[in-house]
C-alpha positions as CSV (number, residue, x, y, z in Angstrom):
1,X,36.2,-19.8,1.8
2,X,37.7,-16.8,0.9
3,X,35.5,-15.4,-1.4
4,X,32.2,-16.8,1.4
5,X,33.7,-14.4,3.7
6,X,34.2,-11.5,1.7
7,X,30.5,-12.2,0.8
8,X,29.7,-11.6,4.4
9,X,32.0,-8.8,4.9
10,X,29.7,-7.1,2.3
11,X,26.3,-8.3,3.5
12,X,27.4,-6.4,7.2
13,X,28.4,-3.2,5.1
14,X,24.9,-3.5,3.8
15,X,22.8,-0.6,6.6
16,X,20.2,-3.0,8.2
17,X,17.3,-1.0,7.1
18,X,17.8,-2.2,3.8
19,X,17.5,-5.2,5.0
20,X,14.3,-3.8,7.1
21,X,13.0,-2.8,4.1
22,X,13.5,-5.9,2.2
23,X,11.6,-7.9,4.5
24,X,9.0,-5.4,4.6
25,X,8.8,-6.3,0.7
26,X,8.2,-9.9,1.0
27,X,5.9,-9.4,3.7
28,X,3.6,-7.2,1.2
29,X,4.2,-10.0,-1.1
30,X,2.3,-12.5,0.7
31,X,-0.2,-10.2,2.5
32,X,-1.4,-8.6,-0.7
33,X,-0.4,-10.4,-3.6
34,X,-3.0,-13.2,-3.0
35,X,-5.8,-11.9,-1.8
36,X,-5.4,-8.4,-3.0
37,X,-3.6,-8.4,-6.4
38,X,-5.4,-11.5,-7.1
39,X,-8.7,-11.3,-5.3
40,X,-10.5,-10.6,-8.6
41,X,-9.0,-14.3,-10.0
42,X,-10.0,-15.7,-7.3
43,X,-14.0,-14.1,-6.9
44,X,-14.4,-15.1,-10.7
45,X,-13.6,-19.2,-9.3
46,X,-15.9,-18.4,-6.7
47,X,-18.7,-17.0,-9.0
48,X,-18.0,-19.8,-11.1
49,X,-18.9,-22.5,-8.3
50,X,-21.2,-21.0,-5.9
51,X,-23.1,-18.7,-8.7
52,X,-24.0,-15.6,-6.3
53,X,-24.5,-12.5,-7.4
54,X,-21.2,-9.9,-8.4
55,X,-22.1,-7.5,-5.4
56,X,-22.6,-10.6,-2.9
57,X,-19.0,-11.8,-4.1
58,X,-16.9,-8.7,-4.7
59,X,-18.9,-6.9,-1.6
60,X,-16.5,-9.6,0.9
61,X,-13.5,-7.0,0.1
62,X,-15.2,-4.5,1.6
63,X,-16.6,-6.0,4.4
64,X,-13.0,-7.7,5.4
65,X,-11.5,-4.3,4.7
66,X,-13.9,-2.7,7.1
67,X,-12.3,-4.4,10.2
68,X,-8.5,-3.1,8.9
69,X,-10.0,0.2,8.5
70,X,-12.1,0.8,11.7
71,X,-9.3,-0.8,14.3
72,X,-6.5,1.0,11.8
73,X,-5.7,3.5,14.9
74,X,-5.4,0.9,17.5
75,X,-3.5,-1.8,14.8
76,X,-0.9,1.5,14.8
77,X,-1.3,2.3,18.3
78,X,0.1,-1.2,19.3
79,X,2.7,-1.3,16.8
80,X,4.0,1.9,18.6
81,X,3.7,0.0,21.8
82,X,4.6,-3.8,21.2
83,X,7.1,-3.2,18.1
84,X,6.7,-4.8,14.7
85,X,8.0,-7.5,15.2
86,X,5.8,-8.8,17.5
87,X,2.5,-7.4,14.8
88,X,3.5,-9.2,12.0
89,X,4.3,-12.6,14.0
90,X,0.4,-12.4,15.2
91,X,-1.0,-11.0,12.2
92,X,0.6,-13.7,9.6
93,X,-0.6,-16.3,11.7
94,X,-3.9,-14.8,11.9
95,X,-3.7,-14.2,8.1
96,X,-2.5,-17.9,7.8
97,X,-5.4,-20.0,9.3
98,X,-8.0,-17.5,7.9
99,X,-6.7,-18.6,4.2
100,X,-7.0,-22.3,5.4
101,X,-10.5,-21.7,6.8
102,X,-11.1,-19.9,3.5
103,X,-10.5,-22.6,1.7
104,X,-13.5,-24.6,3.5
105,X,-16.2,-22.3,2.9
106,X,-19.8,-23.7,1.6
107,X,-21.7,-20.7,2.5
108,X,-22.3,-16.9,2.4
109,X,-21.7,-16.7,5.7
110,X,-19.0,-18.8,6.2
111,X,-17.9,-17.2,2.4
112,X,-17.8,-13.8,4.5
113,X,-16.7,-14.5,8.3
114,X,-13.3,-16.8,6.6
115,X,-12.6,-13.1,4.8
116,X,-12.8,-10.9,7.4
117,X,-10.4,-12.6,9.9
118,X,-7.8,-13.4,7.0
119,X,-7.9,-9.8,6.2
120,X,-8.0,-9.2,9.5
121,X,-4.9,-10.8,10.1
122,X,-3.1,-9.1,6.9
123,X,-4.3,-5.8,8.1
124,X,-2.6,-5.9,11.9
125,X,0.4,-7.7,10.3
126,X,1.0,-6.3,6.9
127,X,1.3,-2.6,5.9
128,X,1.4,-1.0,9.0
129,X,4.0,-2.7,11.0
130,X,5.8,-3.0,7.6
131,X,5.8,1.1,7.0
132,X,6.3,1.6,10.8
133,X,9.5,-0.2,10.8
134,X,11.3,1.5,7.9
135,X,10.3,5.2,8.7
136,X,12.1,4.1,12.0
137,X,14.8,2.9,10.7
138,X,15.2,4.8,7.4
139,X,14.9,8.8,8.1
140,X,17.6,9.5,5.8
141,X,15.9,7.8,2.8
142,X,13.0,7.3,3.5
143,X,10.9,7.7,0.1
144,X,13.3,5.0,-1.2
145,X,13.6,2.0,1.6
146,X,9.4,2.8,1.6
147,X,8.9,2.5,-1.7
148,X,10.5,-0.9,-1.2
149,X,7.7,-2.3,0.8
150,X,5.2,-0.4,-1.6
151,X,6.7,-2.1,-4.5
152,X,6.4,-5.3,-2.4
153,X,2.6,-5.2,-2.8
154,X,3.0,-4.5,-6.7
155,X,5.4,-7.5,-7.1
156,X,2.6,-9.8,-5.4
157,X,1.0,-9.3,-9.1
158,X,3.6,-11.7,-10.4
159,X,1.9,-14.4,-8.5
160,X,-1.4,-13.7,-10.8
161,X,-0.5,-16.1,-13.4
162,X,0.5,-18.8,-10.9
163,X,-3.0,-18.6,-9.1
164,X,-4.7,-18.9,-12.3
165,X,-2.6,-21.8,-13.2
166,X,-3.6,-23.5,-9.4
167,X,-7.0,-22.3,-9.8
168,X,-7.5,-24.2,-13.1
169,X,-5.2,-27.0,-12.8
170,X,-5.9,-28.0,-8.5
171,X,-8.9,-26.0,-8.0
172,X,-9.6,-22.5,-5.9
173,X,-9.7,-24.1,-2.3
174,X,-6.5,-26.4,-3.0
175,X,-4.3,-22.9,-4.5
176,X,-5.7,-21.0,-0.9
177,X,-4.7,-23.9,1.2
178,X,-1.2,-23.8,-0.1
179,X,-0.8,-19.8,0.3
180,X,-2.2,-20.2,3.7
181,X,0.7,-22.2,4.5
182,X,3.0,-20.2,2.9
183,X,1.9,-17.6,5.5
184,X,2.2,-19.5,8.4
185,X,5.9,-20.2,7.4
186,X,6.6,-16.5,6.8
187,X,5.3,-14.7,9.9
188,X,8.1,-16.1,12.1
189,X,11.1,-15.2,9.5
190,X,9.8,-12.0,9.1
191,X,9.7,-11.1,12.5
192,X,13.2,-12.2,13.1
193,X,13.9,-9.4,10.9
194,X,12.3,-6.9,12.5
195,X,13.0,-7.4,16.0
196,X,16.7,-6.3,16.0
197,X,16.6,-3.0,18.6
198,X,17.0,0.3,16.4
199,X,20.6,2.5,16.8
200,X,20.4,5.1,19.4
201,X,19.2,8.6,18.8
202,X,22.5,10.4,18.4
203,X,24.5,8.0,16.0
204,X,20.5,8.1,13.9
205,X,20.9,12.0,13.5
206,X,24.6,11.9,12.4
207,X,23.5,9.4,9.8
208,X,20.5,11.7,8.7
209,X,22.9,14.7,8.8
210,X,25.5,12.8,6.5
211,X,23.3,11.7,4.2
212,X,20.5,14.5,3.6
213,X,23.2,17.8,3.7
214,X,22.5,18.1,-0.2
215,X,18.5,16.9,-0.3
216,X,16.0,19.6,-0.5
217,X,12.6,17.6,-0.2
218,X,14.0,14.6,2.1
219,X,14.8,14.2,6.0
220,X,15.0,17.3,8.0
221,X,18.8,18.3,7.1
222,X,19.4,19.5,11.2
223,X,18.5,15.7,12.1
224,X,15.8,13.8,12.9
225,X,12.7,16.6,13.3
226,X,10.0,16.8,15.5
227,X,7.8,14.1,16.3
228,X,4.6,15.0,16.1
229,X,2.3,13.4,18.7
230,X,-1.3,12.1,17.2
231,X,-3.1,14.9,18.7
232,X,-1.1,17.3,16.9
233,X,-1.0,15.7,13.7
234,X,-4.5,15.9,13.8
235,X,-4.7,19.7,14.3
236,X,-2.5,20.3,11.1
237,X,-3.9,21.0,7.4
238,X,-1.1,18.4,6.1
239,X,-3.0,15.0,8.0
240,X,-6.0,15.7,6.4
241,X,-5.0,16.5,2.9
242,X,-2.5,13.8,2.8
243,X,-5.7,11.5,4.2
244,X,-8.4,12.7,1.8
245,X,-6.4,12.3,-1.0
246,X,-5.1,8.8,-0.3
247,X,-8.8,8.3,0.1
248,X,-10.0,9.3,-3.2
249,X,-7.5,7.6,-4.9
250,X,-7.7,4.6,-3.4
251,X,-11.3,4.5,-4.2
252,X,-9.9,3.2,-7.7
253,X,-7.7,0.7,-6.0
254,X,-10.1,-0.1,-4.2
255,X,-12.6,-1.3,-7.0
256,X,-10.0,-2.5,-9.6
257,X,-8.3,-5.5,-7.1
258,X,-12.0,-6.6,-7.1
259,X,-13.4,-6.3,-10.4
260,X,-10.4,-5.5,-12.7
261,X,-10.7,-9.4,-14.0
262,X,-13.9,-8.8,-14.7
263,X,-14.0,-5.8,-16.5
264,X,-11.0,-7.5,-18.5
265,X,-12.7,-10.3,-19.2
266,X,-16.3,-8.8,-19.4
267,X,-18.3,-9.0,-23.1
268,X,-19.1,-5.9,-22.6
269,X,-15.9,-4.9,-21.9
270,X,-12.4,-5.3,-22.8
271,X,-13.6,-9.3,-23.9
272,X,-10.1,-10.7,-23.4
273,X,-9.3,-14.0,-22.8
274,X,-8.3,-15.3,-19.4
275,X,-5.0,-15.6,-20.3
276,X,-4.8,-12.4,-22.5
277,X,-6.4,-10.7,-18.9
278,X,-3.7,-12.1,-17.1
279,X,-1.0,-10.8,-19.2
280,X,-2.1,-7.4,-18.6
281,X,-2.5,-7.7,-14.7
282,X,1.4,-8.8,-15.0
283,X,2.3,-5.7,-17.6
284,X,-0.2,-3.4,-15.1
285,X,1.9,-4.9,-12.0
286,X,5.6,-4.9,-13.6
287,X,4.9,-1.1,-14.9
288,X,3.5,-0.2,-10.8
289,X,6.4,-1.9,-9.7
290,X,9.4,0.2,-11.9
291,X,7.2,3.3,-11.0
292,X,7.2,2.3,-6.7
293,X,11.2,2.3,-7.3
294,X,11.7,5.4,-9.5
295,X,8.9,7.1,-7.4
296,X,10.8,6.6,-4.3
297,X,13.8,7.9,-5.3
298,X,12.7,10.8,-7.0
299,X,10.3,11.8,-4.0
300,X,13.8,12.8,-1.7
301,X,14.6,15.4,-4.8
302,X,11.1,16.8,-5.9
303,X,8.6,18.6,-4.4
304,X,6.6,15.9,-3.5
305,X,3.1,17.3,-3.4
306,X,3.6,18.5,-7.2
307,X,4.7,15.3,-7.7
308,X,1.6,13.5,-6.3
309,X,-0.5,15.9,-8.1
310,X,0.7,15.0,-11.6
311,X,0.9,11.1,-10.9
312,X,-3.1,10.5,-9.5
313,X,-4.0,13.0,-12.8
314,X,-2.2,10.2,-14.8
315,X,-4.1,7.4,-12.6
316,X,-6.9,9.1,-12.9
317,X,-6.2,9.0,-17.4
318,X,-6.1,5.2,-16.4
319,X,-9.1,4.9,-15.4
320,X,-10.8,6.6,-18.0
321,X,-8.8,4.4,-20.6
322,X,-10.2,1.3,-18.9
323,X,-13.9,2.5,-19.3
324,X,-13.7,2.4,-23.0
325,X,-11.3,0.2,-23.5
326,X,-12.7,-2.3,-26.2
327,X,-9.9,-4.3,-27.4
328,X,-6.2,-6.3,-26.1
329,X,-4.0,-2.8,-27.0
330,X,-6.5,-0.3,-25.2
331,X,-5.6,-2.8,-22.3
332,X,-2.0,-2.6,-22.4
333,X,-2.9,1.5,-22.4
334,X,-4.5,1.3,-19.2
335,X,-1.5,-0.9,-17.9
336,X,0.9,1.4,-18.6
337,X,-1.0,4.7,-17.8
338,X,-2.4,2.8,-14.3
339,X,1.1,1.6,-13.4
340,X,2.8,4.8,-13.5
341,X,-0.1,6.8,-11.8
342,X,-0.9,4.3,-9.0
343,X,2.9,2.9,-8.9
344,X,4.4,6.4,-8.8
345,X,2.5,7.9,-6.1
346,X,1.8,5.7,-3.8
347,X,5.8,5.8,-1.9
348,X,6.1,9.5,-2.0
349,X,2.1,10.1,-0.4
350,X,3.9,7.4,2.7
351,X,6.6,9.3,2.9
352,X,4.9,12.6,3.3
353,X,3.8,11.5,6.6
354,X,7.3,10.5,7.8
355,X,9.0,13.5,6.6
356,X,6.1,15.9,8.2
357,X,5.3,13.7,11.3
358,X,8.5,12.4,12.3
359,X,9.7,8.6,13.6
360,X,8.1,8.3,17.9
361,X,4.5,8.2,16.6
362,X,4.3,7.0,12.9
363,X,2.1,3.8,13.6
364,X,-0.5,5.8,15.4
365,X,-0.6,8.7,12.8
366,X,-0.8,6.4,9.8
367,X,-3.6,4.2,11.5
368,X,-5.4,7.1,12.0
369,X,-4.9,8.3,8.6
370,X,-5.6,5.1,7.4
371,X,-9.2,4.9,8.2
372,X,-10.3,7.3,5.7
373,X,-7.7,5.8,3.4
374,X,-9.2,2.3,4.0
375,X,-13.1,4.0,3.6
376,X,-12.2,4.6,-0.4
377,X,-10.8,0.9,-0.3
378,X,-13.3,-0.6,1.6
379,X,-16.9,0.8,0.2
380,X,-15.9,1.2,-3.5
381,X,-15.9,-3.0,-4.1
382,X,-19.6,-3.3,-3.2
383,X,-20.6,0.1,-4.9
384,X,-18.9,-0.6,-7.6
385,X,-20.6,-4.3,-7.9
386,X,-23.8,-3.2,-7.2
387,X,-24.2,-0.4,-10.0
388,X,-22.5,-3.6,-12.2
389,X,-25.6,-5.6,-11.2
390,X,-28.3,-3.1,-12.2
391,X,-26.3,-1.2,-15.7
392,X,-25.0,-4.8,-16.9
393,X,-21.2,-2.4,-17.1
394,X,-18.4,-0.9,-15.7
395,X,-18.1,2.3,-18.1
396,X,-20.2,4.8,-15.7
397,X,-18.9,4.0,-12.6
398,X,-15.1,3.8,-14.0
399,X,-15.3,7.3,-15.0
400,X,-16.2,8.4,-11.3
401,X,-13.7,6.7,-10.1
402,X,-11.3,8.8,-12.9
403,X,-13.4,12.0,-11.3
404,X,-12.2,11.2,-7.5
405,X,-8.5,11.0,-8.8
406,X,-8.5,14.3,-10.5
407,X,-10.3,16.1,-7.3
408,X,-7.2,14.0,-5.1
409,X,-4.6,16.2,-7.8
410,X,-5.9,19.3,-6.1
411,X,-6.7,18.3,-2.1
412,X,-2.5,17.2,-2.3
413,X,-1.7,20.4,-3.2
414,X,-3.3,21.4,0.1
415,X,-1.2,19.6,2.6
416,X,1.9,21.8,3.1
417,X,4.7,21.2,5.9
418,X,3.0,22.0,9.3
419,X,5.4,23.8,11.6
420,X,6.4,22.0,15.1
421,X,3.7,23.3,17.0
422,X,6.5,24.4,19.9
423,X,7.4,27.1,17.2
424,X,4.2,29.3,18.2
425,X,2.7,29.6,14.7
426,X,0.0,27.9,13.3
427,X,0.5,24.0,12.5
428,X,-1.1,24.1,8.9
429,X,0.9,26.9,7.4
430,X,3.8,27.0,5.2
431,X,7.2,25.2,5.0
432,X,9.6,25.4,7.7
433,X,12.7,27.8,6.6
434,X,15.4,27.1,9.2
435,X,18.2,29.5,9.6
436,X,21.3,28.8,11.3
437,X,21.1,31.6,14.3
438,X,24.2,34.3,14.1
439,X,27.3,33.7,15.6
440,X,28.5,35.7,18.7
441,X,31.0,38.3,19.2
């Protein structure tokens, strides 16, 4: 008994944004993991029964995506308005019967109209209440708790091999039946979570002020900063480079949770086994995940536009690496150049907008931001399937892909602090220097 309560004891210590951020984790777990991590698994079971062509199947990802992407702003609008909480309850249950109806397709159309409401669902209950939650609740670490949820997504890689293993030993529609349920369970925990009421203002800035005095790159050290509205963000240089870059490296991402299996598995490819394919999705996802962790933490101590800049160059090596890759070791390469690229940037990029935008706002600002985010996600699938269909290969296209990173090394580069607007100066300039006004006689 004694040693229960002291377990409790410690588990109220514990500040309940970790526990915010936690919970944003699993909740990227089962939003992405399955039908993002593994969405190339489960197209090659689909091409397997059905027998459509590679743009007709991989081209679903960006038609679901589409709907995420174009209602992005209102999906951040009402997480500003109704809470979290509430988001992820009604997305996860969206997300949950859209796997189950999934599951029942015998059509193209049916094939396509399952996938958009599932993603659908993901998309209004997923990421962006997720991320909304922990910038509110995390201003004082907020590269770390994010890179949390971030690594969330990564860790839904793990459930590659078991997918494979359902896929192959109960069949495709069986394995999405199951992880539709799983999602139906999960939306109502996860809400729980997220619906405790935030601490007021004051005791939030003491808690920023305690624990940012000796960061240079985190939180605003005077407390909280200014909260940007959404018509400001969009009048600063930082939204838009912070956008266009996330957009042209998620191109990449984009196109390999799509066809990654394939190109793995391809003759003309890397010409792995299935297993030997799933092994390096796990190395690829265990590599991302390390680098979400260590990224986080070393974007509150960095400049974190340099840091960006070097991490999508070493995507962007990835990439290339996968175009030629011909053999089982060139395949580990690309897991271990990929994970640290994609892995490493991805927190600190999130974080950007919650240390230049502030808390009051953040859903709105990152839905808008995610639309051309989603655009690189949401086109490059079908592209990407399509110029598979008429050159037979992947090499051509992968090294575009490798181009959009590099040009993302340099528009990051662009998006420098904006100013609070009330300031007078221009909203796209330099860094804030704040110096504590002179004392009187």
């Amino acid at each position: 008994m004694t040693t229960l309560a002291s377990a409790r004891r410690r588990t109220r210590r514990v500040y309940y944004g970790w526990w915010v951020s936690i919970a944003g984790a699993f909740n990227m777990v089962v939003s992405s993991g399955p039908t993002f991590q593994a969405s190339s698994v489960l197209f090659r079971a689909i091409e397997d029964e059905f027998g459509w062509s590679r743009a007709a199947i991989t081209g679903v990802a960006s038609f679901g995506r589409f709907g995420g992407a174009l209602l992005g702003p209102v999906e951040g609008w009402l997480t500003d308005t109704f809470g979290s909480a509430k988001m992820v309850l009604f997305g996860f249950t969206m997300g949950g019967l859209g796997l189950i109806f999934f599951a029942q397709v015998d059509s193209i159309v049916t094939y396509y109209a399952a996938f958009f409401i599932l993603s659908l669902g993901f998309s209004i209950g997923g990421f962006t209440p997720s991320m909304a939650a922990v910038n509110a609740w995390m201003p004082h670490r907020r590269a770390p708790a994010m890179s949390f949820v971030i690594a969330g997504s990564s860790a839904g890689g793990f459930l590659v091999p078991a997918i494979v293993w359902g896929i192959q030993n109960h069949g495709w529609r069986d394995t999405v039946t199951v992880v539709g349920i799983v999602t139906l369970v999960s939306g109502p925990i996860l809400a729980r979570v997220l619906a405790k009421r935030l601490p007021d203002p004051a005791s939030m800035s003491r808690l920023v002020r305690r624990t940012t005095r000796k960061r240079r790159y985190g939180a605003q050290p005077g407390g909280l900063g200014h909260d940007f509205t959404p018509a400001e963000a969009l009048r600063t240089r930082a939204f838009w480079g912070i956008s266009i870059t996330h957009m042209l490296t998620n191109f990449s991402v984009g196109a390999l949770s799509a066809h990654l299996f394939f190109q793995l598995t391809a003759d003309n490819g890397v010409n792995l086994s299935d297993q030997a394919a799933g092994t390096i999705v796990v190395m690829q996802t265990l590599i991302a995940f390390a680098a979400q962790i260590t990224g986080g933490a070393v974007g509150d101590r960095v400049e974190k536009r340099y840091a960006v800049a070097v991490l999508v160059l070493i995507q962007a090596a990835g990439l290339a690496v996968l175009a030629i890759a011909g053999n089982y070791w060139m395949g580990v390469l690309f897991a271990l150049l990929w994970g640290v690229g994609f892995g490493g940037r991805t927190p600190i990029l999130h974080a950007m907008r919650g240390d230049y935008f502030g808390r009051k706002h953040f859903g709105t600002i990152l839905g808008m931001s995610a639309f051309p985010m989603a655009l690189g996600m949401t086109i490059s699938p079908f592209i990407v399937g399509r110029v598979h269909d008429l050159q037979g290969t992947y090499e051509t296209v992968l090294f575009v892909l490798a181009g959009a990173a590099f040009a993302a090394s340099v528009t990051v580069l662009l998006a420098t602090r904006p100013e609070p607007p009330q300031s007078g100066r221009p909203t796209a300039g330099r860094r804030v220097v704040r110096v504590a006004p002179a004392r009187r006689g």
